[in-house]
N, C-alpha and C positions, 0 to 999 in steps of 0.2 A: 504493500500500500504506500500510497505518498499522503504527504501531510493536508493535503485539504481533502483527501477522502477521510483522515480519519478524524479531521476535524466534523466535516458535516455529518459523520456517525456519533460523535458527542453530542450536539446537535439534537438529535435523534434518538439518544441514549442505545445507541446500538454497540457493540463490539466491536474491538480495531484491535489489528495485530500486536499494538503496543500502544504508545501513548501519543496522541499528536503536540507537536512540536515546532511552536513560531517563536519567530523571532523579530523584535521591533531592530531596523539595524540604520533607521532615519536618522537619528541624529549623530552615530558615529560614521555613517555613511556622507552626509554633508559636511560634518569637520572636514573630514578627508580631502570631500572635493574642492570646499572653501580654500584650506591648506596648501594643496597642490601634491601631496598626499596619497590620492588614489591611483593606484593601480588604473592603468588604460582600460585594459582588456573589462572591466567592471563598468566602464563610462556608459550612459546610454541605456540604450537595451541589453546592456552586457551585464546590468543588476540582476536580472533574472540568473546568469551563471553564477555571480557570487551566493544567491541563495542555493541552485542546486550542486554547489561544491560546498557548502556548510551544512547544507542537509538535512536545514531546515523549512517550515511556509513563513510565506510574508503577507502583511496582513495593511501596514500602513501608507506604505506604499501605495496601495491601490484605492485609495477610498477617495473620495472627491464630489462635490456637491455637482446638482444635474438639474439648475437652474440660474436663468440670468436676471438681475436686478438692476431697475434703474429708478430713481427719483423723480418724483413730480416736484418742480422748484425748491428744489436742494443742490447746493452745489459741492461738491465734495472734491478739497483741496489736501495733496501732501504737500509739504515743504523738506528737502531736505538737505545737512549739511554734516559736512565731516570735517571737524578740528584733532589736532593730534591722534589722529587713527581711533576716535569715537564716532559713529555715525548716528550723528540724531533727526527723527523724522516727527514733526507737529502734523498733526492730520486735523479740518478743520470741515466740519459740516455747516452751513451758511444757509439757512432758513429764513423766511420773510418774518419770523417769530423769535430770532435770536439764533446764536453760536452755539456748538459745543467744540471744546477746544481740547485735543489729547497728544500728549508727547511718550516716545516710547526711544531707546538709544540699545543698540549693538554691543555687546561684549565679543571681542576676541577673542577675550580667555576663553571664555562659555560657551563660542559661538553661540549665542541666544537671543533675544530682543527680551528687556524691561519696563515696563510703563512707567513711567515717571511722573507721569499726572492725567487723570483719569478724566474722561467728558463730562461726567456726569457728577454735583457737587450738592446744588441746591434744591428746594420747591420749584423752581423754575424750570430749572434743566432734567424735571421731568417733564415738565412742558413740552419742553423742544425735542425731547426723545419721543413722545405722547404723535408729536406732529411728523417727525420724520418715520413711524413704521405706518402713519395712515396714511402715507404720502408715497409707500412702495408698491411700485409695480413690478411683479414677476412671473415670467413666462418658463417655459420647461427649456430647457438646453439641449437639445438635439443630437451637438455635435458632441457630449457629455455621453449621450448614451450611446453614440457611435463609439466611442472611446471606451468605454466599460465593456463594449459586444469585443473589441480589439481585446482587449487588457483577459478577459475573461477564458479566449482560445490561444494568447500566447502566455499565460502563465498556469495551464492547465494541467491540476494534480500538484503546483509549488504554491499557491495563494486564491486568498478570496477575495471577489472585489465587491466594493461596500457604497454603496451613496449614503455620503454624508448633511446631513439637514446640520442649520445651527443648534447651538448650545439650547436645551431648555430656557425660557424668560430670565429665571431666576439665577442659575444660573452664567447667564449672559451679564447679570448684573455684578456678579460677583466679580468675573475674571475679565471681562470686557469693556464695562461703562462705569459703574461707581468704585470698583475694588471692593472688597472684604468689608473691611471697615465704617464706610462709607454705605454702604448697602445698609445696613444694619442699622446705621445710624438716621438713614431715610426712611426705614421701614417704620422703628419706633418712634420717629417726627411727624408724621406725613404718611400715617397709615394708607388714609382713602385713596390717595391722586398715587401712593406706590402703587397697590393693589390694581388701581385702574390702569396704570401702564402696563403690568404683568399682561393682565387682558390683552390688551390693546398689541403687546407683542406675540401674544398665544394667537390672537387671530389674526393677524399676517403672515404666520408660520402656514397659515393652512393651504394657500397652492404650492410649497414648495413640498408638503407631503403628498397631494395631488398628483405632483410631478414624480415621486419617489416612488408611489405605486406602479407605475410606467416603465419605471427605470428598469432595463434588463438584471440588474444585479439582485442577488437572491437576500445577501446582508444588508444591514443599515446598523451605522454606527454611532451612537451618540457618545460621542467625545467630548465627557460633562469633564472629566478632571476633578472629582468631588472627594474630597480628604473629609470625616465625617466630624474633625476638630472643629472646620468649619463652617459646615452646614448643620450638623448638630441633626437628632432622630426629630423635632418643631419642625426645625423648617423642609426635612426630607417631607415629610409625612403632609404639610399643607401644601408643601409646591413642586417638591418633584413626581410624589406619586403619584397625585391626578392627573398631571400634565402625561407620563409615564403611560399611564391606563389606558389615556383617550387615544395616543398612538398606537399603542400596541394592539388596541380593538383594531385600525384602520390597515394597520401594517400587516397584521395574521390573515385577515382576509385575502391576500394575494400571496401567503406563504411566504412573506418577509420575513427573515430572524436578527433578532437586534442585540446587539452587544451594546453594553453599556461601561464607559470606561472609569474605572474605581481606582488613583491609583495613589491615595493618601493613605490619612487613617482608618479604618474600618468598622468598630465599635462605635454603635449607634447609627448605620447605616446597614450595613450589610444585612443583620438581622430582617429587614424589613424589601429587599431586593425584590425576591419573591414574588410579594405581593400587589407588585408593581406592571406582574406580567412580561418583564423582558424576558429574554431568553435564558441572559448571558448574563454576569458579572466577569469585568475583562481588567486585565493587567493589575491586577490582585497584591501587596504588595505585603508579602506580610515581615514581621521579626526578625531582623534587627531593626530591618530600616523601616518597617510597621509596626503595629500594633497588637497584633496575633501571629500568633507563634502555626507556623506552615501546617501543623498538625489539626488545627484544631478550625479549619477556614471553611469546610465542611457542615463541622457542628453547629459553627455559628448563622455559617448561609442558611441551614437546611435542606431538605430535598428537591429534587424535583426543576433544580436549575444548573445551568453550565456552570462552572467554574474556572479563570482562564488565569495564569499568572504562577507565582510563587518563585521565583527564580528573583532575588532585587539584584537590579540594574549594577549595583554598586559592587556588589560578587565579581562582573567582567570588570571590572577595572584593576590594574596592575599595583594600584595600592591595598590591595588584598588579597590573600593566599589564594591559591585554584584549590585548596581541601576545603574553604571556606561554600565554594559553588560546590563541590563535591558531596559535601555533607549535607547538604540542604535538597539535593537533589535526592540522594538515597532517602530521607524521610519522606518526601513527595511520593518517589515508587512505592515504598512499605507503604504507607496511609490511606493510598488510592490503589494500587493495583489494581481492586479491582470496582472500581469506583469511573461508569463509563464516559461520564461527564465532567471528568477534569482533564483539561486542554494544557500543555504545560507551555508557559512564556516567561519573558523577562521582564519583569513587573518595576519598572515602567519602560527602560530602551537602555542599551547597551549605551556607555558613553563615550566622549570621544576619545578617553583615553583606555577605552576598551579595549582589552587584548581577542581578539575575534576568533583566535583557533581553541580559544574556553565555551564559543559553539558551536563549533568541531566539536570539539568533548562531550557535551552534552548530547549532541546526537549519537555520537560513538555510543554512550552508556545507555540511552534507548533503545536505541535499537536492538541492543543485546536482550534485551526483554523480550520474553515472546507471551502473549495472553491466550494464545490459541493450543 
């Protein structure tokens, strides 16, 4: 078997010769290419060889939203500049009702982008957010799902391809327009006109799930990024679950399977996954670098759902032992063996000072596994 058949028999709760086995390999794959780092032979469409010479499926790679968006009297401005090898970009939405104004700046070290100041602050600049999702027009993407049909027969048996919708409202607020803090502190100010934007962003989402049911791809992946330190089991429970539910009614009717990405804390969230009707809890993240201990991610989920992760990110990096990934992997085998719904991955992405022949190893040590 290859790794997206025996992923979609987890899926399925059906039997697979041994365990299926992805790998996030995005952000140590862009270090690379940023760097000048990468291997030729890898550039291109030659990522599909680096996954089937590691041995494992790719999952992020493939996913991509399959709708275009434009504004009605918005204008939407980047600005950007680069001092001392910092690159900072202000992005500026321009409404006949006021600004919202967001700066976000580049790390080299990190390769990663920060926000530095979020759009969203006051009563007001919920206004302007209020005004710019009534104000979107969005139509299906065509050449999106010509690309998915492409992506679908040339990585077939190595990966699954996903349409990705945005972030839940709420969580849009968090990582996207207000930050953490600021969310919170709108919520508890300025209950009504939050609550009312929540809406107001839930029901703009809906041609782009419109368009998601169409979309040739069988996944849908919602890549909330939710640590449950700070969403807390309140706020899962008034605004992810319901939002959660109403999808997943819309998305099982056309046999969509949804993964849902978990890749903080887990306590106080997980417990309640379930009941939320996705499929999937994905990139799982547990002890050291979580909050449950790899053994016990099961008990906590409960039954009757995927399970996708337990490997942390921070195992592939060369400031820590390969017995360190070693050890965490054999508790994974012993605790699941035989347990048809745990998908094994690296909870959250290999980093860029990843050492990448530690998944090599991991597939080496799978595969030795036989279930049959």
């Amino acid at each position: 078997m290859l790794p997206a058949e025996r992923l979609y028999n987890a899926f399925k709760n059906k039997k697979s010769d041994t365990f299926p086995w992805f790998a996030d390999l995005t952000y140590w794959y862009s270090s690379k290419l940023r760097s000048g780092t990468l291997p030729e032979k890898y550039k291109g469409e030659g990522l599909l060889k680096l996954y089937q010479e590691l041995g494992c499926g790719a999952h992020e790679e493939l996913y991509g939203p399959v709708v275009k968006i434009k504004y009605r009297n918005i204008n939407v401005k980047r600005y950007r500049t680069e001092k001392n090898g910092t690159i900072t970009e202000e992005i500026v939405y321009y409404t006949p009702i006021g600004e919202l104004r967001g700066i976000r700046k580049y790390s080299w070290t990190s390769f990663s982008w920060a926000i530095t100041q979020y759009f969203v602050k006051d009563y007001n600049d919920l206004r302007i957010l209020q005004y710019i999702y009534n104000n979107i027009e969005i139509k299906p993407n065509y050449e999106a799902y010509e690309k998915q049909d492409k992506l679908i027969k040339m990585w077939d048996g190595w990966g699954i391809v996903s349409s990705l919708p945005p972030r839940t409202p709420f969580a849009r607020m968090i990582i996207e327009w207000a930050g953490a803090v600021n969310t919170f502190r709108l919520y508890y100010r300025y209950r009504e006109i939050f609550d009312e934007t929540i809406k107001v962003m839930e029901k703009a989402d809906d041609p782009i799930y419109d368009a998601i049911l169409e979309a040739p791809a069988d996944f849908v992946y919602f890549g909330e990024n939710i640590s449950s330190d700070i969403v807390g089991t309140k706020f899962f429970l008034k605004y992810y679950k319901p939002y959660y539910i109403k999808r997943a009614s819309q998305l099982h009717k056309k046999n969509k399977m949804i993964y849902v990405h978990i890749d903080g804390r887990l306590r106080g969230v997980l417990e309640y996954v379930r009941e939320t009707e996705v499929d999937c809890a994905q990139s799982l993240t547990p002890s050291p670098a979580g909050d449950i201990e790899v053994e016990k991610l099961r008990e906590v989920a409960g039954p009757g759902i995927v399970l996708w992760g337990g490997l942390p990110g921070i195992f592939f990096s060369k400031n820590y032992t390969e017995k360190n990934l070693i050890n965490i992997l054999q508790k994974i085998i012993k605790t699941y063996s035989s347990d048809n719904m745990f998908i094994i991955g690296v909870a959250d992405q290999v980093p860029p000072d990843g050492d990448i022949k530690r998944v090599k190893l991991v597939t080496e040590i799978i595969e030795k596994i036989k279930r049959y």
